[in-house]
C-alpha positions in Angstrom: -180.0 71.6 187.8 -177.3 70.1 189.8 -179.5 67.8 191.6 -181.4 66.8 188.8 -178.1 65.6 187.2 -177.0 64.4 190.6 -179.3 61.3 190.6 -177.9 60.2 188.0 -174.7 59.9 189.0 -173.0 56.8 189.7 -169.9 56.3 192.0 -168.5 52.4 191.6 -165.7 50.7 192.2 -164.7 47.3 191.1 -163.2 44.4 193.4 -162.4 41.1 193.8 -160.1 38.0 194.3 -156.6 38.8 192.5 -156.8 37.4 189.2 -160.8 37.4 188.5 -161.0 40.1 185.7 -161.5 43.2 187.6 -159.2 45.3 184.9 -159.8 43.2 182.2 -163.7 44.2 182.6 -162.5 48.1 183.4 -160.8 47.7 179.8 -164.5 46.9 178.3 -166.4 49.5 180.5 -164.1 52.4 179.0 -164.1 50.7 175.6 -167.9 50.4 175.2 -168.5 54.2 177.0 -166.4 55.6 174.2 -163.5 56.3 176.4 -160.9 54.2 174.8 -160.9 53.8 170.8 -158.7 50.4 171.7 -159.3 47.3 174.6 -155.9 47.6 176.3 -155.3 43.9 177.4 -153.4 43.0 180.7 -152.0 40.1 179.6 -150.2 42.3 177.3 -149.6 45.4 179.4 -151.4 47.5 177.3 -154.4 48.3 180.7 -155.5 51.8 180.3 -156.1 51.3 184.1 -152.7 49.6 184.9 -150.3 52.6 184.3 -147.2 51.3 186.4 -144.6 49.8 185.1 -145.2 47.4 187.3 -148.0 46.8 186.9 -147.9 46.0 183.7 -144.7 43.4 183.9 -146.6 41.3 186.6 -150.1 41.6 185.0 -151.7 43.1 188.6 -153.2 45.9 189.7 -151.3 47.4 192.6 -152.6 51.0 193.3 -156.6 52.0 192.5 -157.0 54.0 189.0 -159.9 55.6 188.9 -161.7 57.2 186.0 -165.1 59.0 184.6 -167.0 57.9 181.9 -170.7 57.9 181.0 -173.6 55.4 179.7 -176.6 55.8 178.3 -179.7 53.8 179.6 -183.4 54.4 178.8 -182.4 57.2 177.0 -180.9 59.2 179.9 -177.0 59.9 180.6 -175.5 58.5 183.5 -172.1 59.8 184.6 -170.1 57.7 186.4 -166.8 57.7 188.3 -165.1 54.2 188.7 -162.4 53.4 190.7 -160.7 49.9 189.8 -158.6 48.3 192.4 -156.6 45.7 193.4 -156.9 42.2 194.1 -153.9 41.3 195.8 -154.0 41.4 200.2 -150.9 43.2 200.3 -152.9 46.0 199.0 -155.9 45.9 200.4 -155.1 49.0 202.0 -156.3 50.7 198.0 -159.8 49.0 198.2 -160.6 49.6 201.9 -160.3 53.6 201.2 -162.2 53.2 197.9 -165.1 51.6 199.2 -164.6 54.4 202.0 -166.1 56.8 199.8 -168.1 55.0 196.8 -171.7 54.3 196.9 -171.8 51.2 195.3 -169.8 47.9 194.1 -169.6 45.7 191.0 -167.9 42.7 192.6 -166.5 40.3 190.5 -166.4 36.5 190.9 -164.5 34.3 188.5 -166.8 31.3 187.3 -163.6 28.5 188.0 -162.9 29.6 191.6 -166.1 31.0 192.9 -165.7 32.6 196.0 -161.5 33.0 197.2 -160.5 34.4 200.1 -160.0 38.0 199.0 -163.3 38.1 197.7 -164.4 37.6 201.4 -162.2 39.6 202.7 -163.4 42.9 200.7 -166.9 41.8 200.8 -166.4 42.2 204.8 -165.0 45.3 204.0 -167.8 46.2 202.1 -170.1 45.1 204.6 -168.6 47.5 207.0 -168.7 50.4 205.0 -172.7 49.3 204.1 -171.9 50.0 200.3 -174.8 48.2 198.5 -173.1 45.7 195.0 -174.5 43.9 192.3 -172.3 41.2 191.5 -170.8 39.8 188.2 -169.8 36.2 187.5 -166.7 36.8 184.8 -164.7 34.0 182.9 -167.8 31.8 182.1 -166.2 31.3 179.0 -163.5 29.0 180.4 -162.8 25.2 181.4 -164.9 24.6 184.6 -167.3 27.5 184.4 -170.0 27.5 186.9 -172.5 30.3 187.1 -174.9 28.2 189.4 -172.2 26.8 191.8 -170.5 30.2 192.2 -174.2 31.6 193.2 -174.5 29.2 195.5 -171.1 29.6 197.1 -171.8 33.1 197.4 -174.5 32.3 199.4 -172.4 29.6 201.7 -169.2 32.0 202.2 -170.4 35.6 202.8 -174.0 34.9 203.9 -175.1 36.8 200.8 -178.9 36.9 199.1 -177.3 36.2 195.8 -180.5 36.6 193.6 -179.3 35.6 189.8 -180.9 37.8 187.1 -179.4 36.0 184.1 -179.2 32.2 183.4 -176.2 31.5 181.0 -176.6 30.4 177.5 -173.8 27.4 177.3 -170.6 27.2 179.6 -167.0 27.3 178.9 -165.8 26.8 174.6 -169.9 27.2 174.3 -170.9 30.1 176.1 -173.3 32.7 173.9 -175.0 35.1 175.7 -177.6 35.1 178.9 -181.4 35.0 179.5 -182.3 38.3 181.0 -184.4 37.1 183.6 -186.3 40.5 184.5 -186.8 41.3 180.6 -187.5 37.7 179.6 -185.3 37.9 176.6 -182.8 35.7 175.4 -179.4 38.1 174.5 -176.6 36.4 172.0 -173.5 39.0 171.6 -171.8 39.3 168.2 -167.8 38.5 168.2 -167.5 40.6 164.9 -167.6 43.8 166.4 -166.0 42.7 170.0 -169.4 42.4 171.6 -170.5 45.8 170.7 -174.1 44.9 169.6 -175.9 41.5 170.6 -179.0 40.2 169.2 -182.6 38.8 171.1 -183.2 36.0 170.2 -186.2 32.9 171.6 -185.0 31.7 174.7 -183.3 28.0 174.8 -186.0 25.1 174.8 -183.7 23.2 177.5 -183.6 26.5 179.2 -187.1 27.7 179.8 -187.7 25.8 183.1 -184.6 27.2 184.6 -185.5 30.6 183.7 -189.1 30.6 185.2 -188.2 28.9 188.5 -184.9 31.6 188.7 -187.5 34.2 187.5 -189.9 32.9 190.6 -187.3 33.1 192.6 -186.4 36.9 191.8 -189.7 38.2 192.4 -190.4 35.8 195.8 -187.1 37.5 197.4 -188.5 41.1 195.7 -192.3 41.3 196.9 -191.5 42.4 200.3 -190.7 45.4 198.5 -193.9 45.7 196.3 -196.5 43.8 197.2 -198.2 44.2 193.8 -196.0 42.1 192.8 -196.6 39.0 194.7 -200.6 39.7 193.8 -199.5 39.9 190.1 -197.2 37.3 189.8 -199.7 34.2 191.2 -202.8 36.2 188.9 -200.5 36.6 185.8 -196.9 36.5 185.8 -196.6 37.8 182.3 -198.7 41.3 183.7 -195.5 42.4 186.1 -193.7 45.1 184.1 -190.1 45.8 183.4 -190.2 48.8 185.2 -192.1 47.4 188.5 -189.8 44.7 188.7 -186.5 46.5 188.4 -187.7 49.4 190.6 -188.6 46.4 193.6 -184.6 44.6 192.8 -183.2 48.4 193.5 -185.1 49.2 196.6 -183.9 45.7 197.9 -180.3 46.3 196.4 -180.4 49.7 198.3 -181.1 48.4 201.7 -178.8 45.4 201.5 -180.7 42.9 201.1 -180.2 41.5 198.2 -177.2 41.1 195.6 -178.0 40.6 192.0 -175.8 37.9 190.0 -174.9 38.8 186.5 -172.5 36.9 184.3 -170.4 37.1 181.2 -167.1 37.1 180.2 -165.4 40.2 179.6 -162.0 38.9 177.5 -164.7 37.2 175.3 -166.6 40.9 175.1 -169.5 39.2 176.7 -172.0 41.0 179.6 -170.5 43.9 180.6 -172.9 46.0 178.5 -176.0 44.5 180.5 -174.0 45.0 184.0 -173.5 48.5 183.1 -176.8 48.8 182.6 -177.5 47.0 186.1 -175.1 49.6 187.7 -177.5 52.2 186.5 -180.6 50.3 187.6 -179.9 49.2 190.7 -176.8 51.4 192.4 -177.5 54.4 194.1 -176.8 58.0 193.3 -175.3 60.1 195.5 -179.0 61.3 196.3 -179.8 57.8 197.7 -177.0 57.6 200.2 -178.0 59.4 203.4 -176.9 62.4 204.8 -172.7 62.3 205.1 -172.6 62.5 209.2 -170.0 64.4 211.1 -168.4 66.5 214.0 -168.6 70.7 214.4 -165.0 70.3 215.7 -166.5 73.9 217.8 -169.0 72.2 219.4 -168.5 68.8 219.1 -172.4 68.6 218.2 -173.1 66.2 215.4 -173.8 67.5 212.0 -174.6 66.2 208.8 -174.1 67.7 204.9 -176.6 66.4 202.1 -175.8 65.9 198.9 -176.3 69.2 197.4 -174.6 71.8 195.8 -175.8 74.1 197.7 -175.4 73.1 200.8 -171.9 74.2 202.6 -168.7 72.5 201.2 -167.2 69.0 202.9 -165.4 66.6 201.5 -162.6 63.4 202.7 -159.3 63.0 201.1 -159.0 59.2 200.2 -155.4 58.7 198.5 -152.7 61.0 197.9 -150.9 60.3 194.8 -147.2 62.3 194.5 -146.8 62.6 190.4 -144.0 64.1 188.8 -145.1 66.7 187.0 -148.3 68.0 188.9 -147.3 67.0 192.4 -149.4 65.7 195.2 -152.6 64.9 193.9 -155.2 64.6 196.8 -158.1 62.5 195.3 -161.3 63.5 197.0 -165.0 62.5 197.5 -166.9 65.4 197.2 -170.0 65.3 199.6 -171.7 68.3 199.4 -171.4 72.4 198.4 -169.5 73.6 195.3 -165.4 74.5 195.4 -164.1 76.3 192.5 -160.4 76.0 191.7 -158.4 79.0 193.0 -160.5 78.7 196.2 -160.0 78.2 200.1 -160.6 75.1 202.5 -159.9 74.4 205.6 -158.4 71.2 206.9 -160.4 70.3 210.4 -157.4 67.8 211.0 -154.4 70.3 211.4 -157.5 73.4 211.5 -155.2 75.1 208.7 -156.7 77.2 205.6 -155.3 76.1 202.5 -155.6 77.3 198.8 -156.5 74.7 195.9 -154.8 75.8 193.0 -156.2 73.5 190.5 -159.1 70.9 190.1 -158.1 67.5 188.0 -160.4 65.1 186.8 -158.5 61.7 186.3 -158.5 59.2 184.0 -155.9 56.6 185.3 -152.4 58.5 185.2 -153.7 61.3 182.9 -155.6 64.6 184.6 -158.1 66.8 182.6 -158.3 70.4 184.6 -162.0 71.4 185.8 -163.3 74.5 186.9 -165.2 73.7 189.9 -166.5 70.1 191.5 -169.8 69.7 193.4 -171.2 67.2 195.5 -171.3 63.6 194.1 -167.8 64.2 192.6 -164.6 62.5 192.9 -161.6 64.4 191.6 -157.8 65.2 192.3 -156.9 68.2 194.0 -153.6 70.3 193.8 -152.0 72.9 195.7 -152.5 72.1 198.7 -149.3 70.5 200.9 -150.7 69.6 204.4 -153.3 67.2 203.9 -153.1 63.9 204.8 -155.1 60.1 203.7 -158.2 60.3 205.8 -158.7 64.6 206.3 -161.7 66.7 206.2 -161.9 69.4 204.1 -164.8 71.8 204.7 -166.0 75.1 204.2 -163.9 78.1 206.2 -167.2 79.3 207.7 -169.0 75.8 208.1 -166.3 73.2 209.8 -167.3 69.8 209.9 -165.0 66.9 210.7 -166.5 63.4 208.9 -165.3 60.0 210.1 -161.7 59.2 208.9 -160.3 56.1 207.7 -158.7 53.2 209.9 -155.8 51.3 208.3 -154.0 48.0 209.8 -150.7 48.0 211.0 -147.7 46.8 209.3 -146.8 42.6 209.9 -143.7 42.8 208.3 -140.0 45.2 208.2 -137.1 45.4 206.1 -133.7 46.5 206.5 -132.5 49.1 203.7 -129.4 51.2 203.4 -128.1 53.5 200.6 -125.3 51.9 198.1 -124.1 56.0 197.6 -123.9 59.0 199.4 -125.9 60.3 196.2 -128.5 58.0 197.0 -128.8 58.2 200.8 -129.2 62.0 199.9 -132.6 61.0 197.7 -133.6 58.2 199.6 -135.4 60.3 202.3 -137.2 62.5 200.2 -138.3 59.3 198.3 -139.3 57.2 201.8 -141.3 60.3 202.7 -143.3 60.6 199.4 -143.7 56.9 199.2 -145.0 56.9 203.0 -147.5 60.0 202.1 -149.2 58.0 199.6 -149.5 54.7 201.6 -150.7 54.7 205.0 -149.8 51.2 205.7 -146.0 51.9 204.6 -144.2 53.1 207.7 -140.6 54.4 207.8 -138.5 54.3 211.1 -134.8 54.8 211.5 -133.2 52.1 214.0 -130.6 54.4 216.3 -129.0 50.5 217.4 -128.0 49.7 213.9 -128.1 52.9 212.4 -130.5 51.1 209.6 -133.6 52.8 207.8 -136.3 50.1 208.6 -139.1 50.2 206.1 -142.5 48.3 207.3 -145.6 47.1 205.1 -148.3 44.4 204.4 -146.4 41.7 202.8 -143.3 41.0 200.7 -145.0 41.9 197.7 -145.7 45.2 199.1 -141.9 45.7 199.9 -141.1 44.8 196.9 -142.7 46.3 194.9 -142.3 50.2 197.3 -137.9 49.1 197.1 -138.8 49.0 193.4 -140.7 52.4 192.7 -138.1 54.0 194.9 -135.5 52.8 192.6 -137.5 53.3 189.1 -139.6 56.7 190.0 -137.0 58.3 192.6 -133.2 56.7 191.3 -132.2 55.3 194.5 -129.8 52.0 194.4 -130.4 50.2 198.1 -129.4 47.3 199.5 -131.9 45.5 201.7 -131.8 42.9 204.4 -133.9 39.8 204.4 -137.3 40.3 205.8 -138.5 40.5 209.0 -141.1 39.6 211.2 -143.4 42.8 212.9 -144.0 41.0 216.7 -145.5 42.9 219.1 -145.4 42.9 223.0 -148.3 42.9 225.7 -149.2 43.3 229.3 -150.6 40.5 230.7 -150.7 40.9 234.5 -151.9 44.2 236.4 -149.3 45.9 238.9 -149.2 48.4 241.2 -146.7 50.9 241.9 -145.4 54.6 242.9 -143.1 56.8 240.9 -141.5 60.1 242.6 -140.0 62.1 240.0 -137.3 64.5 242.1 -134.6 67.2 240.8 -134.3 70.0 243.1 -130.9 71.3 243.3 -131.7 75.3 243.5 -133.5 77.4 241.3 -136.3 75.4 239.5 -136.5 72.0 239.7 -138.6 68.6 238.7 -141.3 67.5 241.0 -144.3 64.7 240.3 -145.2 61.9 242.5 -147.7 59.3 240.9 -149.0 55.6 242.1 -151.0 53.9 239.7 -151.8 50.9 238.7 -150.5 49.6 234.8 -151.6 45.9 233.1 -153.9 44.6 230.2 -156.6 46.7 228.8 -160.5 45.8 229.7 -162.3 43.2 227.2 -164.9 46.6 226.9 -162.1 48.9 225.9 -160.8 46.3 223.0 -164.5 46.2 221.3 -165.0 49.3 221.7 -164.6 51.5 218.3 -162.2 54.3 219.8 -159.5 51.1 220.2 -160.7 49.0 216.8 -160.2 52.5 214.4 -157.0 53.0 216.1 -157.4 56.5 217.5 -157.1 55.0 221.4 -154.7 52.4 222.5 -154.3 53.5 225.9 -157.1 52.7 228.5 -156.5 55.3 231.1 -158.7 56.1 234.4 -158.3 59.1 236.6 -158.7 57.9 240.5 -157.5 60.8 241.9 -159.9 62.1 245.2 -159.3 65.4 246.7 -157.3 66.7 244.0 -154.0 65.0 244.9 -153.1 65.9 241.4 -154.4 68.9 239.3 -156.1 67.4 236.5 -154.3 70.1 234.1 -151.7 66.9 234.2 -153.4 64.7 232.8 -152.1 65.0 229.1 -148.9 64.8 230.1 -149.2 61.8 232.1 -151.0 59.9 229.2 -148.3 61.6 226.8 -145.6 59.6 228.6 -147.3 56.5 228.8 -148.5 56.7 225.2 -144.7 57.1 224.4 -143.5 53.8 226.0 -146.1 52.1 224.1 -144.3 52.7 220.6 -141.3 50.5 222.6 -142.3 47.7 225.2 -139.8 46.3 227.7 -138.5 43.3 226.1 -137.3 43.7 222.7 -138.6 46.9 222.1 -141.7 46.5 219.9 -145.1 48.4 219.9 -147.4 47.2 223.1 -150.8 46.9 220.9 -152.7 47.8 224.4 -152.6 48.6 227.9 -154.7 50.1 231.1 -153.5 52.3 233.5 -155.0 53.8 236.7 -153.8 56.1 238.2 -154.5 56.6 242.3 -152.8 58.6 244.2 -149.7 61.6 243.8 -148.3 64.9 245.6 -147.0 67.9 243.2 -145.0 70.8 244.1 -145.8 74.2 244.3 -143.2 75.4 242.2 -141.2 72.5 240.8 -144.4 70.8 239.2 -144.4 71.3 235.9 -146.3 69.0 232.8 -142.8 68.0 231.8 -141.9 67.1 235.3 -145.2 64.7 235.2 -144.6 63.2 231.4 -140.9 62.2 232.5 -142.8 60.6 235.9 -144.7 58.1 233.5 -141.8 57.0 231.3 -140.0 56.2 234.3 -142.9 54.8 236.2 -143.6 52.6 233.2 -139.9 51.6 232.5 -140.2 50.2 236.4 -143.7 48.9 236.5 -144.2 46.9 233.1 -141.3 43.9 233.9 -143.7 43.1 236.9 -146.6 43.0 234.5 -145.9 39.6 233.4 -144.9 41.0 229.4 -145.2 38.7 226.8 -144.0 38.5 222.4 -146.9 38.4 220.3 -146.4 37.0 216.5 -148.7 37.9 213.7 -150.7 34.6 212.7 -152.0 34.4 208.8 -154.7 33.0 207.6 -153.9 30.7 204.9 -155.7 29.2 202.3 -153.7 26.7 199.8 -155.6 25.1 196.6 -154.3 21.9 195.2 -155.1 18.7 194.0 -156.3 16.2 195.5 -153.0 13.7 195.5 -150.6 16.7 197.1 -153.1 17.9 200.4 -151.0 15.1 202.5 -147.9 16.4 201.7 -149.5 19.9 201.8 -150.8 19.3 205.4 -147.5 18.0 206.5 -145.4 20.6 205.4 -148.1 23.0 207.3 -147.4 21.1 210.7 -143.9 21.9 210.4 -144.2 25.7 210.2 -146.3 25.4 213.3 -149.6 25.7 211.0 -152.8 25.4 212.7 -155.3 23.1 210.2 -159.0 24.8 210.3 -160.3 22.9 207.7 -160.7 21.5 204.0 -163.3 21.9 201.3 -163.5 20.2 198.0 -163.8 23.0 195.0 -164.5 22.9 191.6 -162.6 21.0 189.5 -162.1 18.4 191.4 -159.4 20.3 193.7 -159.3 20.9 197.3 -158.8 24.2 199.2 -156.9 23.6 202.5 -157.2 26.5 205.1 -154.6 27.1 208.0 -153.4 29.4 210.6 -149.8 29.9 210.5 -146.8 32.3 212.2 -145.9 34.4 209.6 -142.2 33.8 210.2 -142.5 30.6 209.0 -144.0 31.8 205.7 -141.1 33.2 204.1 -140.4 32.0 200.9 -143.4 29.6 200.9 -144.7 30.1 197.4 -142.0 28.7 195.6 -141.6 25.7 198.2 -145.7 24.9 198.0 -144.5 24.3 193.9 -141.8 22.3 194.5 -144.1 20.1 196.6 -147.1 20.1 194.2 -145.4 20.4 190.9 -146.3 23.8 190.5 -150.4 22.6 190.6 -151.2 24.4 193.6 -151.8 27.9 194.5 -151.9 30.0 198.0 -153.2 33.3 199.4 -152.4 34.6 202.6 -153.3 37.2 204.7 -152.8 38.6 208.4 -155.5 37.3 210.7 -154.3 38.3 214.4 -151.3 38.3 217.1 -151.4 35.5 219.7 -148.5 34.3 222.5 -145.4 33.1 220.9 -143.7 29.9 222.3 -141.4 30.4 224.5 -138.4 29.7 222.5 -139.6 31.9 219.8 -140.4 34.6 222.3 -136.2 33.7 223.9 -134.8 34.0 220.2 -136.4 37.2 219.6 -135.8 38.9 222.9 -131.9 37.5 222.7 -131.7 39.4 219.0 -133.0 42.6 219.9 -130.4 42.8 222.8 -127.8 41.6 220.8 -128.5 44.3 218.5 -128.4 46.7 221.2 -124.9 45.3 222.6 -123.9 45.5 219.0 
């Protein structure tokens, strides 16, 4: 039975650019499944999906909601599980894990803008994570709408088959309804029950053409996955059935190649009924993915789990939410087997058993206990206090480690300090919690200025982490201005010999080491170990004739992997480095795995200034959106924050979208100095795009500050 049910199971999520309608069009979803009696409007802070404060004062979605709802199409029940997320790059952390364990997408495009740059952005993210979308033009009830051009931009920007299946009745004040292009009928919704029912009516005169050359279109990009459909479409186009047609568009949504373009607007009540209905056409079910693959972490075979109830439990922890009546809340994608509250996992990570005391399925902020989840599902999970974002939890008899997540590191720090003792005492416990939930939040304490040093995505994201801390936790801080994340790196090779020595009677320290230390191989950067983060040193073992024992070879990478978390000059992280190592002697007694961890530190601490180490900055990548009669001054005011020009493009409504490469430390403060120069008409989006060489008198400023901290 559960298998039966399983196929029809839907797990979505819904992205796009910040401000295209993402929550707007959750609202509807909720509101026309029967899961909200009332549209909550963002505008007004009234989002069922938008449940933080602050969220709701600035109008964005900052942390995925998701939910579970169901909808009825062709007279059979589809449950689904929808995860809304944000918009904004500072948080782009919430959509990469999403789409980590969804099977499809309903990406969003606003009919104004077309595509923006965090639309191509998750759409890479997407790509990565293969999770096949069906894509939904909102907004075309405003000034500028363009379902066409936005099609065809899709196409341009993210190399996408955007296929439309509807052709929009009017544009902007005058937009109705759609032409279905798969059932042929013409849809107007009615406004007097908020787009609740709709009525069919003859398709537009000035319309037909459009519709049977967008309709020939469909099926020409379609027939290579039913060829009856080519044969019936040139002997009688009006012979290809509903059903044939929609069963062709999901085999080719299914294998990527192919993403169907809806529209509507969802603040007008418009579409989202037929797009829901897509989602159930078109997205897979569980059953469709393949096979979850994995590790036995006992044998280091590969495994995989199906889909099935049955099968043996496994399952990935996606986001940890701390809440402050239930506690952690570990939301979970449920792969395959059965786990009943009350029951046992194991956690391949720290290879602890653990007890989950109770099953919650969410709706936003609010959690509705279950008895047991099976495979398909995606619920909260409490109880249990040593998981972490990105864990396996399996079966105690069937272990299974499944791929975890990578995240990016942090570009930029803050300086924080408690205003009372009463707060220092809370701050810690808050820093921790806050740092569970976020894995791009990082938390150091500076031993130099005896500062906490708080590190994240943007200053949005700081911003908004120094403001939970103070709403959900009651800490008062006061914080420093922000600072830039640099990073150093290797750039030369060197060689050199390290004798580690302390014998003064009984037992001593002994471990003699050459090796060679310097950049890491172009092989070792592409390769997937150094990309997902779990490798950032390249090490070799030379050794010939068992100079060394090779029992010491943890300990030597231990030491080496320490010094990278502090290069030489100014004490940042060294993103990556090679060493080699040659040639040694040990000691009969006095060497020890301590003796040959210390030998590296040192070694390193001797070696790396002759390595030729250089500061890295992180570089953003820009894009600013203006009219046409400010680019100049635009442009100009890029050149003097060191900005790098890569291009211009006009867009619609006769603006012009400027992209750049530029330091981050000259970004600070940039969005209220762009509206000073542009009279508040133009509008920017940034995000990281990759560390390169500072100049030399950047590179001398920061060096001088981090040892004038130290002297300090």
């Amino acid at each position: 039975m559960a298998t039966k049910d399983l196929k029809y199971t839907r797990n979505i999520g819904i992205a796009a650019h910040i401000d295209a309608g993402k929550t707007t069009t959750t609202e509807r979803i909720l509101y026309y499944t029967g899961i909200s009696h009332r549209i909550g409007e963002v505008h007004d802070g009234a989002a069922t999906m938008d449940h933080m404060a602050q969220e709701q004062e600035r109008g964005i979605t900052i942390t995925s909601a998701a939910t579970k709802t169901k909808w009825f199409w062709k007279g059979e029940e589809y449950p689904m599980n929808i995860i809304d997320t944000p918009g904004h790059v500072d948080f782009t952390v919430e959509v990469n894990r999403s789409l980590r364990v969804l099977d499809g997408l309903v990406f969003l495009f606003s009919a104004v803008d077309g595509v923006e740059p965090q639309s191509e952005t998750n759409w890479r993210l997407a790509d990565g994570y293969r999770v096949p979308r069906i894509a939904f033009v909102n907004k075309m009830d405003r000034a500028g709408a363009d379902f066409f051009a936005v099609v065809k931009d899709m196409k341009a920007k993210l190399g996408s088959n955007a296929i439309p299946l509807q052709v929009p009745i009017g544009a902007e004040d005058k937009f109705q309804g759609v032409v279905d292009i798969v059932t042929n009928q013409a849809i107007i919704w009615n406004e007097h029950d908020q787009g609740m029912t709709f009525n069919v009516v003859p398709i537009p005169a000035d319309l037909i053409d459009v519709v049977e050359e967008t309709r020939a279109q469909l099926i020409e990009e379609v027939a290579t996955y039913d060829e009856a459909l080519m044969e019936k479409f040139f002997e009688d186009p009006n012979s290809i059935t509903v059903d044939e047609l929609q069963a062709a568009i999901r085999e080719a949504v299914m294998d990527m190649k192919m993403t169907p373009v809806m529209c509507g607007s969802a603040f007008k009540n418009k579409g989202v009924q037929a797009c829901l209905d897509a989602v159930c056409a078109y997205l897979p079910s569980p059953l469709d993915v393949e096979a979850i693959k994995g590790t036995n972490p006992n044998t280091d075979a590969e495994e995989s789990r199906k889909p099935d109830a049955a099968a043996p439990f496994s399952a990935l922890a996606f986001k940890i939410v701390t809440d402050k009546y239930v506690g952690r809340l570990i939301f979970t994608r449920v792969y395959s087997g059965r786990l009943d509250a009350g029951s046992y996992i194991l956690n391949t990570r720290s290879g602890k058993k653990e007890r989950v005391s109770r099953l919650f399925q969410m709706h936003a902020n609010k959690q509705n206990p279950v008895e047991f989840v099976e495979a398909g599902d995606i619920v909260a999970l409490v109880g249990v206090s040593e998981i972490r974002t990105g864990d396996t939890l399996c079966a105690l008899d069937h272990p299974i480690v499944l791929e975890s997540m990578a995240f990016p590191e942090p570009v930029i720090s803050l300086a924080i300090e408690p205003k009372t003792q009463k707060d220092m005492d809370k701050m810690g416990m808050a820093l921790n919690k806050l740092a569970d939930e976020d894995p791009t939040f990082k938390v150091k304490y500076d031993e130099n200025t005896a500062q906490t040093v708080i590190s994240g995505m943007g200053e949005l994201h700081l911003e908004i982490l120094v403001d939970r801390m103070k709403r959900e936790y009651g800490v008062e801080c006061n914080q420093g201005a922000p600072q830039v994340n640099y990073k150093e790196a290797l750039t030369q090779s060197f060689t050199h010999r390290e004798k580690l020595k302390k014998q003064s009677g009984g037992s001593g320290l002994y471990a003699d080491m050459e090796f060679t230390l310097g950049p890491a191989d172009e092989e070792f950067l592409e390769s997937d170990d150094f990309k997902s983060g779990k490798k950032k040193l390249q090490f070799e073992w030379a050794i010939v004739g068992g100079a060394i024992d090779k029992n010491y070879i943890k300990p030597i990478t231990d030491g080496f992997n320490a010094m990278m978390n502090n290069g030489i000059l100014a004490g940042y992280n060294i993103e990556s480095m090679k060493v080699r190592v040659t040639d040694g002697g040990m000691h009969s007694v006095d060497s020890k795995p301590i003796a040959f961890e210390l030998c590296a530190k040192e070694g390193f601490r001797e070696a790396a200034p002759k390595c030729k180490p250089i500061i890295q900055e992180p570089i953003m990548k820009l894009e600013v959106v203006t009219p046409e009669e400010y680019v100049g001054p635009v442009i100009g005011d890029l050149n003097r924050r060191r900005g790098l020009p890569k291009g211009q493009e006009a867009r619609m409504g006769g603006a012009v979208a400027i992209q750049a490469e530029v330091p981050l430390s000259e970004m600070f403060g940039y969005v209220t100095h762009l509206r000073t120069i542009t009279s508040g008409r133009a509008s920017s989006t940034m995000e990281f795009s990759h560390y390169q060489e500072a100049p030399a008198g950047i590179a001398k400023d920061v060096i001088e500050k981090a040892k004038g901290l130290v002297k300090a």
